[in-house]
OpenMM code with the backbone's topology and positions (N, CA, C; nanometers):
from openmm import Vec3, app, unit

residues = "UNK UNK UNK UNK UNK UNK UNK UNK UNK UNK UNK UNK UNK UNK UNK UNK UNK UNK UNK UNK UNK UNK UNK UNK UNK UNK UNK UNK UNK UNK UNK UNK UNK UNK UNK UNK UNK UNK UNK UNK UNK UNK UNK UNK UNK UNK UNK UNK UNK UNK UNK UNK UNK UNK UNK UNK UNK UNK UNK UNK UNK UNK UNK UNK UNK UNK UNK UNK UNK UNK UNK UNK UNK UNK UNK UNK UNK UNK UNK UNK UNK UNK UNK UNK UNK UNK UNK UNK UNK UNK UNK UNK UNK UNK UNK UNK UNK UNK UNK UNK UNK UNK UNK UNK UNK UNK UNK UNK UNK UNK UNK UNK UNK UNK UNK UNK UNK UNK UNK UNK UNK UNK UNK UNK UNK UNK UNK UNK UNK UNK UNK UNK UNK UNK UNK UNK UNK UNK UNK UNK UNK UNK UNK UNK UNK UNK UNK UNK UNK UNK UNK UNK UNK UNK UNK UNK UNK UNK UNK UNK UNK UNK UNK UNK UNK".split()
positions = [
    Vec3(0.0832, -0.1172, 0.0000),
    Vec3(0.0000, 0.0000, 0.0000),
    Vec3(0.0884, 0.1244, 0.0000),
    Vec3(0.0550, 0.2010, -0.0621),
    Vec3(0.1156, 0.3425, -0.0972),
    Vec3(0.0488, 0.4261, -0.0074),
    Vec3(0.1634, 0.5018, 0.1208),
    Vec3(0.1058, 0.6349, 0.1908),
    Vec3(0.1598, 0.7421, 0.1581),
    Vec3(0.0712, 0.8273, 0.1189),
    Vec3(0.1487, 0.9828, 0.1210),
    Vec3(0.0989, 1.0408, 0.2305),
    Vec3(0.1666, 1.0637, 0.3455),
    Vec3(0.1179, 1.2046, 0.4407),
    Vec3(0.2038, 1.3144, 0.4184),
    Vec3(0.3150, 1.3208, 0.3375),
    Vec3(0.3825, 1.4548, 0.3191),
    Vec3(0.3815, 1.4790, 0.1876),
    Vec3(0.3481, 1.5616, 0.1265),
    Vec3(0.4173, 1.5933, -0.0163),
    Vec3(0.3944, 1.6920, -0.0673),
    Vec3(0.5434, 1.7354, -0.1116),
    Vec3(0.6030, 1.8481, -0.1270),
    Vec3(0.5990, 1.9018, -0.2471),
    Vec3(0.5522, 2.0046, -0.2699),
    Vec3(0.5297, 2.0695, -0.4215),
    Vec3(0.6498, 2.2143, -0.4341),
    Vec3(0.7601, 2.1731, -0.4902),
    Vec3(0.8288, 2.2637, -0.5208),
    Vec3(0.7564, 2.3782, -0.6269),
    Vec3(0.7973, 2.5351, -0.6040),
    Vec3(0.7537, 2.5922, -0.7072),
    Vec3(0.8092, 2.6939, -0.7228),
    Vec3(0.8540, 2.7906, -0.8439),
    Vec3(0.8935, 2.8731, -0.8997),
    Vec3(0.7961, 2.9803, -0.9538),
    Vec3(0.6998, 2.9430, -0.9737),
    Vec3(0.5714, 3.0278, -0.9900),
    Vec3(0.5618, 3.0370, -1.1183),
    Vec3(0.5896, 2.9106, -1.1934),
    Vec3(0.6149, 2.9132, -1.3578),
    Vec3(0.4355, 2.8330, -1.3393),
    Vec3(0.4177, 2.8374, -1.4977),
    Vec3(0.3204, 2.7459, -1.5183),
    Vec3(0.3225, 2.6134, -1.5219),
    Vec3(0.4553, 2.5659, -1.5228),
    Vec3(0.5004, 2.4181, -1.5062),
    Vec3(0.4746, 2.4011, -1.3392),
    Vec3(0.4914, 2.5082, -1.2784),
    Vec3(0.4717, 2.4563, -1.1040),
    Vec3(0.3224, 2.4976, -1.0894),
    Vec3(0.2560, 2.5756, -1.1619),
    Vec3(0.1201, 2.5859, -1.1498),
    Vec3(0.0403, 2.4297, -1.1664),
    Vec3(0.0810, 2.4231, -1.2690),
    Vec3(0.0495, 2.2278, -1.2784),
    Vec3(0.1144, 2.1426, -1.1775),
    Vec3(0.2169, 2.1111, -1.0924),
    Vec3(0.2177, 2.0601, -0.9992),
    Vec3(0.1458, 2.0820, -0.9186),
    Vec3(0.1113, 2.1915, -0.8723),
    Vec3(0.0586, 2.2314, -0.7674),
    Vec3(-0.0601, 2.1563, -0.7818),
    Vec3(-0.1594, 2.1753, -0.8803),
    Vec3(-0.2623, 2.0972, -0.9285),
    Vec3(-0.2575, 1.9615, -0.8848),
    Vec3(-0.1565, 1.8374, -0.9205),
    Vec3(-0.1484, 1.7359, -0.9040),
    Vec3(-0.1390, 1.7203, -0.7259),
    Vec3(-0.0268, 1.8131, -0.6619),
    Vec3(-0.0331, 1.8320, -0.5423),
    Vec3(-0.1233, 1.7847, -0.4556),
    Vec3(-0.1869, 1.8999, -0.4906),
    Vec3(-0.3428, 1.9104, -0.3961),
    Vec3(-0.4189, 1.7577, -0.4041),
    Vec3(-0.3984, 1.7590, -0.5523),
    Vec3(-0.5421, 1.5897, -0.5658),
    Vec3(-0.4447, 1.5150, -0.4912),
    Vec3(-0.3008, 1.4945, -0.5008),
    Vec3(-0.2527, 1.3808, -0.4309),
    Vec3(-0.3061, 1.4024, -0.2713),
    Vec3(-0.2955, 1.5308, -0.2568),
    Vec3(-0.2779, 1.5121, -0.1110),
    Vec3(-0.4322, 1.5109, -0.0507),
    Vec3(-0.5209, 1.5559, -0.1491),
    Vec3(-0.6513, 1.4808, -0.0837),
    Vec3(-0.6766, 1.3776, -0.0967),
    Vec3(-0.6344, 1.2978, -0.2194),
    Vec3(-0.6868, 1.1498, -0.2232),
    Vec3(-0.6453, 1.0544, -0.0744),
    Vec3(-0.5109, 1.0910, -0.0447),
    Vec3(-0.4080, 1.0728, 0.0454),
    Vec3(-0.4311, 1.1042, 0.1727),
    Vec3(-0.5305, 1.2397, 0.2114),
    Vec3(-0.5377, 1.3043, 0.3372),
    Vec3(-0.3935, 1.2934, 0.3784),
    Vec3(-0.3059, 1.4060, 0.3307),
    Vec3(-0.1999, 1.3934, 0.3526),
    Vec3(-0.1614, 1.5735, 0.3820),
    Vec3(-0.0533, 1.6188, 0.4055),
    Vec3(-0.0163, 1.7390, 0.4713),
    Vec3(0.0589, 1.8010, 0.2563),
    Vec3(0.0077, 1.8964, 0.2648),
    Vec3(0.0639, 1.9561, 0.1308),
    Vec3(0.1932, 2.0377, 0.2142),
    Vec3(0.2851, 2.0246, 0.1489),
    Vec3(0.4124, 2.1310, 0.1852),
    Vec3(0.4161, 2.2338, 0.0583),
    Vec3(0.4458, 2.3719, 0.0599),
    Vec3(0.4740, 2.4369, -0.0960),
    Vec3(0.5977, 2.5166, -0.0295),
    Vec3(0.6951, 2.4624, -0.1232),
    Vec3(0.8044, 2.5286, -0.0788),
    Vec3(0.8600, 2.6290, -0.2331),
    Vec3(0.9031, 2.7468, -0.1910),
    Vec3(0.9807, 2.7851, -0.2712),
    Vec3(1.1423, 2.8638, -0.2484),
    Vec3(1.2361, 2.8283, -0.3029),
    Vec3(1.3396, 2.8799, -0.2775),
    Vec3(1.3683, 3.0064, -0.3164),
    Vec3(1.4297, 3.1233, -0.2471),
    Vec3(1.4497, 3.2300, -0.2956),
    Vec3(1.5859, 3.2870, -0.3160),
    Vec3(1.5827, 3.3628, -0.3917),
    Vec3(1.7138, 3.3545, -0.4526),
    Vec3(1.8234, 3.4501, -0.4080),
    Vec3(1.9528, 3.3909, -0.3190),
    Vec3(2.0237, 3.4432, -0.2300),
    Vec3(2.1263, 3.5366, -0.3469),
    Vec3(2.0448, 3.6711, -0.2608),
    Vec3(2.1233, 3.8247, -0.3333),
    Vec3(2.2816, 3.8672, -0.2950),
    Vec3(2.3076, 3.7823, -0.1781),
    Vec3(2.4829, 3.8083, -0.1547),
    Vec3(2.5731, 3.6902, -0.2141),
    Vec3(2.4854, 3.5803, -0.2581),
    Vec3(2.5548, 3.4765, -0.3237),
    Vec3(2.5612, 3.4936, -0.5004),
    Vec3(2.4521, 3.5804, -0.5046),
    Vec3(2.4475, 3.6391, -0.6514),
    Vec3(2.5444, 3.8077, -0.7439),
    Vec3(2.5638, 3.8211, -0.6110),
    Vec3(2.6212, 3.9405, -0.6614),
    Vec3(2.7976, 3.9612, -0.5915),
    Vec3(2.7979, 3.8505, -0.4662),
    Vec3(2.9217, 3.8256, -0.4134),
    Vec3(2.9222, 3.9322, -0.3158),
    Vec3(3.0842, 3.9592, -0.2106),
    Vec3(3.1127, 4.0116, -0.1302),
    Vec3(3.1177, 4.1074, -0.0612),
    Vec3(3.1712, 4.1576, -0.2352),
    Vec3(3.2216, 4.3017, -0.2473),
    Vec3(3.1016, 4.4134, -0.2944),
    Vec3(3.0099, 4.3768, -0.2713),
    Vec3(2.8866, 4.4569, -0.2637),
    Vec3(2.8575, 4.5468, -0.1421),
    Vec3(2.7936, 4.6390, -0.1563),
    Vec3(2.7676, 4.7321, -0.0057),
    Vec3(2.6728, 4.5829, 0.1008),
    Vec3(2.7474, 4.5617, 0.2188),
    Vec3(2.6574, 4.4768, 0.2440),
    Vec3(2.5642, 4.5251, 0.3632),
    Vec3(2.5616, 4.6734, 0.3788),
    Vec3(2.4556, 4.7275, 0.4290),
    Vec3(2.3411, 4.7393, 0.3710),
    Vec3(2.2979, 4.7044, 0.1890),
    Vec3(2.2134, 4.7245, 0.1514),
    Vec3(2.1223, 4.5786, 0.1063),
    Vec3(2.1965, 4.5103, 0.1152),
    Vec3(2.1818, 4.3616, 0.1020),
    Vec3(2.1007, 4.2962, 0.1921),
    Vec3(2.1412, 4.3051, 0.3291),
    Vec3(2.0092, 4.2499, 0.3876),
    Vec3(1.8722, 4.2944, 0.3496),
    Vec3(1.8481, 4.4278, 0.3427),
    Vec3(1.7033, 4.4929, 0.3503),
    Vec3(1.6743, 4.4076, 0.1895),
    Vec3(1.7551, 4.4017, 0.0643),
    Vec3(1.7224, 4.3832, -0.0336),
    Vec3(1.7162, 4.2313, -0.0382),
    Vec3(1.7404, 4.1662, 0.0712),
    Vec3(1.7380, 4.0015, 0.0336),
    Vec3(1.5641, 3.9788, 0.1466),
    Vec3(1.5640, 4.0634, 0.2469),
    Vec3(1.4334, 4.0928, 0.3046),
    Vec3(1.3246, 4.0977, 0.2133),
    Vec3(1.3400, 4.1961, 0.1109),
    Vec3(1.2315, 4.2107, -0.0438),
    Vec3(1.2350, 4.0926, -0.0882),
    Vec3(1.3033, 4.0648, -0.1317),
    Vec3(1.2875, 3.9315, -0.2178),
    Vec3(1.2266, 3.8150, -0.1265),
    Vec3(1.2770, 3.7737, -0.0388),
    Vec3(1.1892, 3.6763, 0.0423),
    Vec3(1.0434, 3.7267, 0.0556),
    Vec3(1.0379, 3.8298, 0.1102),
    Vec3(0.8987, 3.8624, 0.1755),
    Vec3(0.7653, 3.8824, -0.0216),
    Vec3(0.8357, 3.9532, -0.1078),
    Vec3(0.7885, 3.9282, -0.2379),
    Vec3(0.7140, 3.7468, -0.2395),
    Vec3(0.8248, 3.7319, -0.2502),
    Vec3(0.8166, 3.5609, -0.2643),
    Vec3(0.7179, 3.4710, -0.1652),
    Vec3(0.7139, 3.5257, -0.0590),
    Vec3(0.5995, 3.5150, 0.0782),
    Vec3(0.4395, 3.5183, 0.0253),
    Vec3(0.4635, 3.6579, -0.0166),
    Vec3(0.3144, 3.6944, -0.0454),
    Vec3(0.2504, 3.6582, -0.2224),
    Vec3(0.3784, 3.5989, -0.2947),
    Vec3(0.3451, 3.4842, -0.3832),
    Vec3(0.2649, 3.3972, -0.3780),
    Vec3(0.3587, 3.2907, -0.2569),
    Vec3(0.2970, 3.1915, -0.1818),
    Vec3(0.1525, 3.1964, -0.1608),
    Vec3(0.1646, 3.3032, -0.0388),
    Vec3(0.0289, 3.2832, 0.0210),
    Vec3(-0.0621, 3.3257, -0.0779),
    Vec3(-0.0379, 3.3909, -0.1839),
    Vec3(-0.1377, 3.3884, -0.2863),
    Vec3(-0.2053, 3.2287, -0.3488),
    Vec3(-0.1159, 3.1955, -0.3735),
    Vec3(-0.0927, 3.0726, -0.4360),
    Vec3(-0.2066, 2.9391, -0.3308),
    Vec3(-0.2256, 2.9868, -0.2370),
    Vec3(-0.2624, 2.8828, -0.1509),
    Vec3(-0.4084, 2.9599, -0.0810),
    Vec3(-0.5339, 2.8378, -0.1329),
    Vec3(-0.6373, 2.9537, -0.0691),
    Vec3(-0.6776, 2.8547, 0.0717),
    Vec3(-0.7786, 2.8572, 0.1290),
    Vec3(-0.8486, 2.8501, 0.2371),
    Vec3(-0.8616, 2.6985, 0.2309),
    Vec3(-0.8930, 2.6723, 0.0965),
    Vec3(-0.9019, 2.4894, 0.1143),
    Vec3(-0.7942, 2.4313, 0.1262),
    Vec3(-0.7002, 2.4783, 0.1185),
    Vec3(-0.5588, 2.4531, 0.1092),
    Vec3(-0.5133, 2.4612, 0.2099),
    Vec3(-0.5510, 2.5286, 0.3283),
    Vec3(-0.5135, 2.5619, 0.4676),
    Vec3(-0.5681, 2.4726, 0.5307),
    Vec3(-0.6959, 2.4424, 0.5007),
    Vec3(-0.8081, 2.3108, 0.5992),
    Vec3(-0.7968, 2.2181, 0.5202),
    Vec3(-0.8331, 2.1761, 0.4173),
    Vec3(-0.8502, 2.0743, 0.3697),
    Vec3(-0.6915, 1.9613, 0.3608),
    Vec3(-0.5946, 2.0413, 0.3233),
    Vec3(-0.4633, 2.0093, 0.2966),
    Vec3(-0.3648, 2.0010, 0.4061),
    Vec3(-0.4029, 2.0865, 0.4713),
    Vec3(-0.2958, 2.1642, 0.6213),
    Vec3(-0.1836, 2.1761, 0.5154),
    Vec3(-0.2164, 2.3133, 0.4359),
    Vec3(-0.0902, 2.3103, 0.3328),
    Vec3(0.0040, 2.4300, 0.4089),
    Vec3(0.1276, 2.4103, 0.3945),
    Vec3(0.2636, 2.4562, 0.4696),
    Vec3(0.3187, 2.5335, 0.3895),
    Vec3(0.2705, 2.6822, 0.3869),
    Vec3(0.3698, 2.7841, 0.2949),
    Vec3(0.4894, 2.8275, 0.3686),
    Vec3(0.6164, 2.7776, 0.2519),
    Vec3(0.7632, 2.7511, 0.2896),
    Vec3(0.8399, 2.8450, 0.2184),
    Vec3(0.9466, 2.9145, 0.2560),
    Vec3(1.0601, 2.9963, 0.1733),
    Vec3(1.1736, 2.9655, 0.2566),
    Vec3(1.2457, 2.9337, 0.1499),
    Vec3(1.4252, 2.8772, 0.1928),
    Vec3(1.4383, 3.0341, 0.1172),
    Vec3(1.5545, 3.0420, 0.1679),
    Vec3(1.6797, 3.0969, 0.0866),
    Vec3(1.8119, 2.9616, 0.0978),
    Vec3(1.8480, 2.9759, -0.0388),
    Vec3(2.0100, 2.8624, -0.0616),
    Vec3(2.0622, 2.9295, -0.0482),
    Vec3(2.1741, 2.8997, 0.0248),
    Vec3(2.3227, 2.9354, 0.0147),
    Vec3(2.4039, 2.8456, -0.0788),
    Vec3(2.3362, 2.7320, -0.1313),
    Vec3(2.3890, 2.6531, -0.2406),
    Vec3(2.3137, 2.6529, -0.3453),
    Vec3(2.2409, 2.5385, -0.3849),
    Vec3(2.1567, 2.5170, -0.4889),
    Vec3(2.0382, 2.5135, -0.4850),
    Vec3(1.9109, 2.5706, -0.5947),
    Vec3(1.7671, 2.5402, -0.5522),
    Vec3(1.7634, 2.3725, -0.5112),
    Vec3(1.8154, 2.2996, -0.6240),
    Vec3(1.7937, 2.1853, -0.5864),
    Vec3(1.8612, 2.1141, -0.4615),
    Vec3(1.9726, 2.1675, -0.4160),
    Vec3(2.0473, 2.1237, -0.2715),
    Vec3(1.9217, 2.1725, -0.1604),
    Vec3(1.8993, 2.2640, -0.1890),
    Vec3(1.7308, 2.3238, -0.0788),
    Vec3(1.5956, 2.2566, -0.1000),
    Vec3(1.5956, 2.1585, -0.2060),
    Vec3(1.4446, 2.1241, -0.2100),
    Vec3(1.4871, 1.9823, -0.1594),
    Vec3(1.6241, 1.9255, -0.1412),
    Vec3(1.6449, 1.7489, -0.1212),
    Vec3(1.6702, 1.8058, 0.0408),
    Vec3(1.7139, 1.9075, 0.0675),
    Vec3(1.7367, 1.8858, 0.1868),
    Vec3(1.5986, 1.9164, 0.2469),
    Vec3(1.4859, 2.0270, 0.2428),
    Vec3(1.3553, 2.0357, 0.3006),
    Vec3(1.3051, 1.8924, 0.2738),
    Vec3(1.3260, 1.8147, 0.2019),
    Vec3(1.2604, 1.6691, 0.2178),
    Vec3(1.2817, 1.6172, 0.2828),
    Vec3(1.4483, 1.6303, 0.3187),
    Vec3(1.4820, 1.5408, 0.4352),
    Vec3(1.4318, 1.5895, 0.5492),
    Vec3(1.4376, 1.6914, 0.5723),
    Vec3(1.4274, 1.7354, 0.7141),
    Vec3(1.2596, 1.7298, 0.7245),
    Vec3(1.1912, 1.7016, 0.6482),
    Vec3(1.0369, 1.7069, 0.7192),
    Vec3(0.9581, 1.5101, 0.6421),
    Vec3(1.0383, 1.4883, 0.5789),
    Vec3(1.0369, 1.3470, 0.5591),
    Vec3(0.9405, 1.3102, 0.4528),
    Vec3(0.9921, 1.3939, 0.3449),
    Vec3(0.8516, 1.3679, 0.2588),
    Vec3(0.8564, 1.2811, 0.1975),
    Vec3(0.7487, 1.2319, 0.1554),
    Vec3(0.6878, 1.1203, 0.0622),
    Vec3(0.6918, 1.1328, -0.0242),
    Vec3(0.6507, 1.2386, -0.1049),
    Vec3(0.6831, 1.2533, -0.2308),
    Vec3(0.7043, 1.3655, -0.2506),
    Vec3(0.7871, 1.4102, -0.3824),
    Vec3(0.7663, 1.5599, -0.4238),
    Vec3(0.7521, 1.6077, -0.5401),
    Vec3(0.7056, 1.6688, -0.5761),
    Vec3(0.5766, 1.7085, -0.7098),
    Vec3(0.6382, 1.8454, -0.7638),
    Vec3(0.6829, 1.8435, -0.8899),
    Vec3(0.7699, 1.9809, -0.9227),
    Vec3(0.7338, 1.9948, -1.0689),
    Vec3(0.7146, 2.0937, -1.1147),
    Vec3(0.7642, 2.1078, -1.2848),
    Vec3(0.8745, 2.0988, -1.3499),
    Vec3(0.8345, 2.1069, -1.4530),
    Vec3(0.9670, 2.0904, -1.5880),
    Vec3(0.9372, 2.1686, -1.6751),
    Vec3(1.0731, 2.2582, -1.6777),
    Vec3(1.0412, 2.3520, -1.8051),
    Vec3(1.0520, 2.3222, -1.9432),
    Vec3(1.1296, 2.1559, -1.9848),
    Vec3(1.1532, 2.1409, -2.0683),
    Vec3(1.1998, 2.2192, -2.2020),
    Vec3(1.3568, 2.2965, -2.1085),
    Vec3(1.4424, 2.3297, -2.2017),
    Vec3(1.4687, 2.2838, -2.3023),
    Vec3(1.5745, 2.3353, -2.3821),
    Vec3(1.6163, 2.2831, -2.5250),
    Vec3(1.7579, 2.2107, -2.4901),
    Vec3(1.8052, 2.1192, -2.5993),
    Vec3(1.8949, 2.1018, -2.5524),
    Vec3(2.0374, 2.1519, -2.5287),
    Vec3(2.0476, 2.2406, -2.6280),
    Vec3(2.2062, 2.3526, -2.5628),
    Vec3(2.1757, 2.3850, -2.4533),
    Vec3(2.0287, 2.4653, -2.4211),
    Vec3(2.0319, 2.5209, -2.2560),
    Vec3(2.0379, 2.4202, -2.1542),
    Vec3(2.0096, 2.3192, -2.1653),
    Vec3(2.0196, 2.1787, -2.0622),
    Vec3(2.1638, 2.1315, -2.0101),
    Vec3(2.2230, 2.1166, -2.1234),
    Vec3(2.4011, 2.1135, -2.1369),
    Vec3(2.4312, 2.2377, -2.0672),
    Vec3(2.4155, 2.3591, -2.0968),
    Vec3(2.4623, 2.4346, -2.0154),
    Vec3(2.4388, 2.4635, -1.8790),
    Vec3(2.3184, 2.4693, -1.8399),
    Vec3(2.2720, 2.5143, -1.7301),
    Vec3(2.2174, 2.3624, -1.6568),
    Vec3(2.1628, 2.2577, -1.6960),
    Vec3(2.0848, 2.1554, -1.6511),
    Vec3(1.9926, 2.1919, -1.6200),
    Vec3(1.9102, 2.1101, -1.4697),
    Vec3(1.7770, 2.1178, -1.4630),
    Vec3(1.7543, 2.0769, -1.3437),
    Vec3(1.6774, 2.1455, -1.2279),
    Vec3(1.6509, 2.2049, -1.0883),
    Vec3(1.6104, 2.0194, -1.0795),
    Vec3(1.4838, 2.0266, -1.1493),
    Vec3(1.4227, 1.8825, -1.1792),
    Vec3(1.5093, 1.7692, -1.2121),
    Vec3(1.6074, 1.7485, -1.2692),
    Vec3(1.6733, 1.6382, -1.2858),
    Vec3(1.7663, 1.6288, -1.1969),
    Vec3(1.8629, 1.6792, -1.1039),
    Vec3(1.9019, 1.7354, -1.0067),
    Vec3(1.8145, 1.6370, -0.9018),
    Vec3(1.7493, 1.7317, -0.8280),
    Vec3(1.6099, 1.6403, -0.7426),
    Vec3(1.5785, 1.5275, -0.7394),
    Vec3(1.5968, 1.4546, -0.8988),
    Vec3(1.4884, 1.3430, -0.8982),
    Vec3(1.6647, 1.2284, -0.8819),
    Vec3(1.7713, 1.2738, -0.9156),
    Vec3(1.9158, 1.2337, -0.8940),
    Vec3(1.9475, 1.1902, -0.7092),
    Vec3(1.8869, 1.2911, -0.6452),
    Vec3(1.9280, 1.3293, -0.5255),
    Vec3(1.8576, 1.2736, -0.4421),
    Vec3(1.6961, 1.3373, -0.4305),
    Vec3(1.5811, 1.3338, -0.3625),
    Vec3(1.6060, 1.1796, -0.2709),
    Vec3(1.5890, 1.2102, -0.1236),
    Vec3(1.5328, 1.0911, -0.0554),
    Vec3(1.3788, 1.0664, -0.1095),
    Vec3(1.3370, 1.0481, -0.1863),
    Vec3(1.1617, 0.9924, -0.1803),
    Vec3(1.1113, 0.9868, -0.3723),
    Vec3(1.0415, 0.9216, -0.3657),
    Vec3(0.9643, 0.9478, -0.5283),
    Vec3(0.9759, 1.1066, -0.5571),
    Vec3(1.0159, 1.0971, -0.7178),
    Vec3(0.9769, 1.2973, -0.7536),
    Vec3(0.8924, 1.2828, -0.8625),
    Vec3(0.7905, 1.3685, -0.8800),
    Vec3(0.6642, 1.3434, -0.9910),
    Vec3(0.7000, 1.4568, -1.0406),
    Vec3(0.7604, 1.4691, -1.1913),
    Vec3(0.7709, 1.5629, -1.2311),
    Vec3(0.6617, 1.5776, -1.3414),
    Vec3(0.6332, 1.7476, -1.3860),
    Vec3(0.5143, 1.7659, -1.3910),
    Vec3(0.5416, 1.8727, -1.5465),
    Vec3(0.5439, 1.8015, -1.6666),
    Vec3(0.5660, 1.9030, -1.7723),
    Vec3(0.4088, 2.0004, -1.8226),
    Vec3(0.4039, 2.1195, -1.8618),
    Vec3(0.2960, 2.1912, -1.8701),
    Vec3(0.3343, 2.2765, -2.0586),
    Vec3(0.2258, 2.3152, -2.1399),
    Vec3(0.1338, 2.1945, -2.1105),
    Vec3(0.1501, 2.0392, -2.2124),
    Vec3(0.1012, 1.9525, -2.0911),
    Vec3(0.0933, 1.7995, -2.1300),
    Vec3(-0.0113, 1.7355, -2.1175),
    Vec3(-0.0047, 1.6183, -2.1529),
    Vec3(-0.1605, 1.5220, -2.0688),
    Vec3(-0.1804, 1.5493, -1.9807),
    Vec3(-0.2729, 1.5592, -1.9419),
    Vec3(-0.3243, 1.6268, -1.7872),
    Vec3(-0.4506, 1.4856, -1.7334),
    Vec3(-0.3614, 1.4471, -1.6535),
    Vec3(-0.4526, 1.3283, -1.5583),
    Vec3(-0.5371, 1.3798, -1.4374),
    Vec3(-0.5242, 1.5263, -1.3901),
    Vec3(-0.6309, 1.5273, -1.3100),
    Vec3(-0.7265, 1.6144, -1.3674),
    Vec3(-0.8541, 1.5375, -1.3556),
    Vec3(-0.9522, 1.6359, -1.3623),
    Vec3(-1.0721, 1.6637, -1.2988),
    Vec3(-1.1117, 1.7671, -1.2842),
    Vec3(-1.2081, 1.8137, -1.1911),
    Vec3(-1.3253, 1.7428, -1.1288),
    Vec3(-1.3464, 1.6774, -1.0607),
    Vec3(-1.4291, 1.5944, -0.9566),
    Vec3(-1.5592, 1.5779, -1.0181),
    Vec3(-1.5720, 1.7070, -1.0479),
    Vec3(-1.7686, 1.6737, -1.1635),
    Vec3(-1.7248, 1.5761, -1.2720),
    Vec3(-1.6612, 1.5876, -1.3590),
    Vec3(-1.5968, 1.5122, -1.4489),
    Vec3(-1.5958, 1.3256, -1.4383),
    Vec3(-1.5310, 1.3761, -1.3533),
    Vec3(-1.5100, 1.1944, -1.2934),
    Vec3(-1.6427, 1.1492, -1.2567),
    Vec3(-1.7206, 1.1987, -1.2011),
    Vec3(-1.8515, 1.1772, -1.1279),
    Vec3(-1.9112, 1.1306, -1.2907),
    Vec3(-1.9018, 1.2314, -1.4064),
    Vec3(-2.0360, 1.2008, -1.4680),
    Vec3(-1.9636, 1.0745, -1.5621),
    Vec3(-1.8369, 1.0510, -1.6381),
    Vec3(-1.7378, 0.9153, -1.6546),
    Vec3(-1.7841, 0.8609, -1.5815),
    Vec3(-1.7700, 0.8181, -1.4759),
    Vec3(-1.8558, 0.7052, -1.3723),
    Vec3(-1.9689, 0.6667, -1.3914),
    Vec3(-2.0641, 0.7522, -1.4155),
    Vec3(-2.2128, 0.7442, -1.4122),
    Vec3(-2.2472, 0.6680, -1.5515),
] * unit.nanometer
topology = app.Topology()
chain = topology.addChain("A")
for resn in residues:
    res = topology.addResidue(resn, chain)
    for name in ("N", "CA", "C"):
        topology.addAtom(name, app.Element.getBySymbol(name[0]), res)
């Protein structure tokens, strides 16, 4: 038997994580399981280095998290709070998005984790790789990666009801 009580929906706020998120949720109701949404934010003294004024850096790495906050909580409504007990999350890395999404797994023990794919090209793949392939390399747990748009297996509950009928 397959349990999910944790699972973790990485997101970037692309439309590829808009579709995880989607799958997310159904997993984690079918599951009655705890939704996690984590997103990593992107460390402004590791991006710009040392030798920057670093009196202005905190307040400006403050913006960016707290931006990224009220993303989130956009992102996540009321059913998502009760129905899900969904967990709006912001890392900042000091390493990699993907070193921050294997390690929030570890540390809260998830079951699975549910992410998009931007499905680059292939020079940009070679060059840069992929947050997602990374993860699914690393990850303690199953990773459901989630290309947009693709076949889309969940669909809306009326749907299924009248297929059934």
């Amino acid at each position: 038997m397959i349990l999910l009580k944790n699972i973790l929906v990485a997101t970037d706020f692309s439309d590829a994580s808009e579709a995880a998120l989607t799958y997310g949720r159904d997993l984690a109701r079918s599951f009655d399981g705890t939704l996690h949404v984590l997103h990593v934010a992107e460390n402004i003294l590791a991006r710009l280095g040392t030798d920057t004024y670093l009196t202005v850096l905190p307040d400006l790495q403050r913006d960016v998290e707290e931006a990224a906050r009220q993303r989130l909580e956009a992102l996540l409504g009321d059913e998502d709070r009760t129905m899900h007990h969904a967990k709006p999350v912001i890392r900042t890395s000091s390493a990699t998005t993907a070193a921050a999404i294997v390690g929030y797994a570890k540390e809260e023990r998830i079951d699975l984790i549910v992410m998009g794919t931007h499905g680059r090209g292939a020079v940009a793949h070679f060059l840069t790789g992929s947050v997602a392939e990374r993860v699914v390399r690393t990850a303690p747990c199953p990773v459901l990666t989630v290309r947009h748009p693709e076949h889309e297996f969940v669909v809306p509950d009326a749907l299924v009801a009248v297929t059934r009928a």
